[in-house]
N, C-alpha and C positions, 0 to 999 in steps of 0.2 A: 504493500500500500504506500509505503514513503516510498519507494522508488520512481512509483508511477506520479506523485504529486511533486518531487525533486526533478522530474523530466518534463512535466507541465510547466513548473517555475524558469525551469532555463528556457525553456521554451518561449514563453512570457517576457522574460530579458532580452531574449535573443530578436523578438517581434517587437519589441520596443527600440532596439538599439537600429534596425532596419530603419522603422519608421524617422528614427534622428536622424541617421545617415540621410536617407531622403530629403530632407528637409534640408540640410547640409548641400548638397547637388546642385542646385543651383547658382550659388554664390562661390561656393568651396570646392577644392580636387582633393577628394573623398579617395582612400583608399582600404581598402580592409584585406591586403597582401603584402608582404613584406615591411609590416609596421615592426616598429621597434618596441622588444619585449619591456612588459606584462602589458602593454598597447593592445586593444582588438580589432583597433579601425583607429587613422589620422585623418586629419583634413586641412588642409592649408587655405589661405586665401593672402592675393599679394592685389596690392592698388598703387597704382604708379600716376601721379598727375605733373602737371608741368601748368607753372604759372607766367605770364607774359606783360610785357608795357605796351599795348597799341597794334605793336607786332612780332613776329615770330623771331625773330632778330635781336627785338630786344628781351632776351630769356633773364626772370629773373630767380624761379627757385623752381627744386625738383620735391616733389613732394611722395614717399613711399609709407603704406600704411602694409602691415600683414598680421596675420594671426596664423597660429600652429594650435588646432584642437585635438587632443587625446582622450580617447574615448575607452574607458576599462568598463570590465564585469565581473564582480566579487560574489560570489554567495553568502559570506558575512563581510561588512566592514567595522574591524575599528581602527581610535587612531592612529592608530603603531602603524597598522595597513595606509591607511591614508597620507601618513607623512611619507612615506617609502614612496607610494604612487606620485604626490606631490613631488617630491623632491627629482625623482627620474622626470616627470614633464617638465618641470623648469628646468633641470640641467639639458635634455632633449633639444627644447626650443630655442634655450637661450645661444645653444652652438651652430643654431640656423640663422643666429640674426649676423647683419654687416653694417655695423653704421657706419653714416658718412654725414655730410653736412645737409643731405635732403632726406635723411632716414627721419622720419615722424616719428612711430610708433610699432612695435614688433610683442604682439600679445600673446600668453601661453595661456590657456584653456586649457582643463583636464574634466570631463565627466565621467562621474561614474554610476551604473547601474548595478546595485547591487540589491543582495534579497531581504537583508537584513543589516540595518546599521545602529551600532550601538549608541547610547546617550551619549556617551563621552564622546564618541566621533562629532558628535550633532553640536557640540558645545566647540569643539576643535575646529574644525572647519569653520564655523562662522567668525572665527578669531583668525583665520589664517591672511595672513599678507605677507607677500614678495613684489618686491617691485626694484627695480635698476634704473637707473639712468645715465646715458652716454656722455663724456666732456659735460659733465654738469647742463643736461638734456638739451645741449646747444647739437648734439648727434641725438636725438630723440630718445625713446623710454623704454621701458619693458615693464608691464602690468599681469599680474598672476591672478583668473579666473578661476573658481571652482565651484560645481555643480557636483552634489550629490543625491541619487533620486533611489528612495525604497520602494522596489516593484510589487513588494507583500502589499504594502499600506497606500500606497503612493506619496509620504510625504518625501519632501525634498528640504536640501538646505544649500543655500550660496554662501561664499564670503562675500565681503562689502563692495567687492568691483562683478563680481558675479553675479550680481541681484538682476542684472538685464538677462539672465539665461532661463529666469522661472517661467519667460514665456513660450519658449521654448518646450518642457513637460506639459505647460498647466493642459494640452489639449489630448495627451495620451490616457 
């Protein structure tokens, strides 16, 4: 009997974590092959703008925006888990970033779907902050995202730059 409800629940993770990826597709290059471990799927998104005086001639900045999101699945979380998964996407992302003097912002995202997350996660995560910045962010910033979402119950918890990602679950 818990086999067959432990094989529904991954199931339910797994149908969940599609339906993010999806939603991810069309802004992001979604991948769910060759991600880097405990990773189940990445997704990138880079924006590149150029600013001008009148005319193309006169160029006066480059402007580059990206995000790197890491997307895990745990059957329990707690924090001990979460700092581990935390700390490999910040270290991940941060060695994809290159600043320069048009680098804006380069942001690491990690969700995770998990089946069961402990209190102590729930209290950790909303305390969690990482953030960098380049030449005193005259090369722009690096900001740490975290979404975590319990598949059993459906609650979720962000830290304080993550709170834009609860729109994100709230329709699963």
């Amino acid at each position: 009997m818990k086999v067959n409800g432990g094989a529904q629940e991954a199931q339910n993770s797994e149908s969940i974590l599609q339906k993010l990826l999806h939603s991810f597709e069309r802004y992001y290059n979604v991948r769910e092959e060759c991600v880097v471990a405990p990773f189940s799927a990445e997704a990138e998104f880079h924006s590149h703008s150029e600013q001008y005086f009148l005319v193309k001639s006169a160029h006066v900045a480059d402007i580059d925006s990206n995000e790197y999101v890491f997307f895990a699945e745990e059957e329990e979380l707690d924090y001990i888990l979460f700092e581990q998964l935390a700390q490999k996407a910040w270290e991940e992302g941060l060695s994809r970033v290159h600043p320069y003097s048009g680098h804006r912002n380069s942001d690491v995202t990690l969700i995770i779907l998990a089946n069961k997350i402990s209190d102590n996660a729930f209290r950790f995560i909303k305390k969690e902050k990482k953030s960098k910045s380049y030449k005193f962010s005259l090369h722009g910033w690096s900001n740490f995202r975290a979404l975590a979402y319990e598949t059993s119950t459906g609650r979720t918890v962000t830290n304080r730059h993550g709170s834009v990602l609860k729109k994100l679950v709230s329709t699963l």
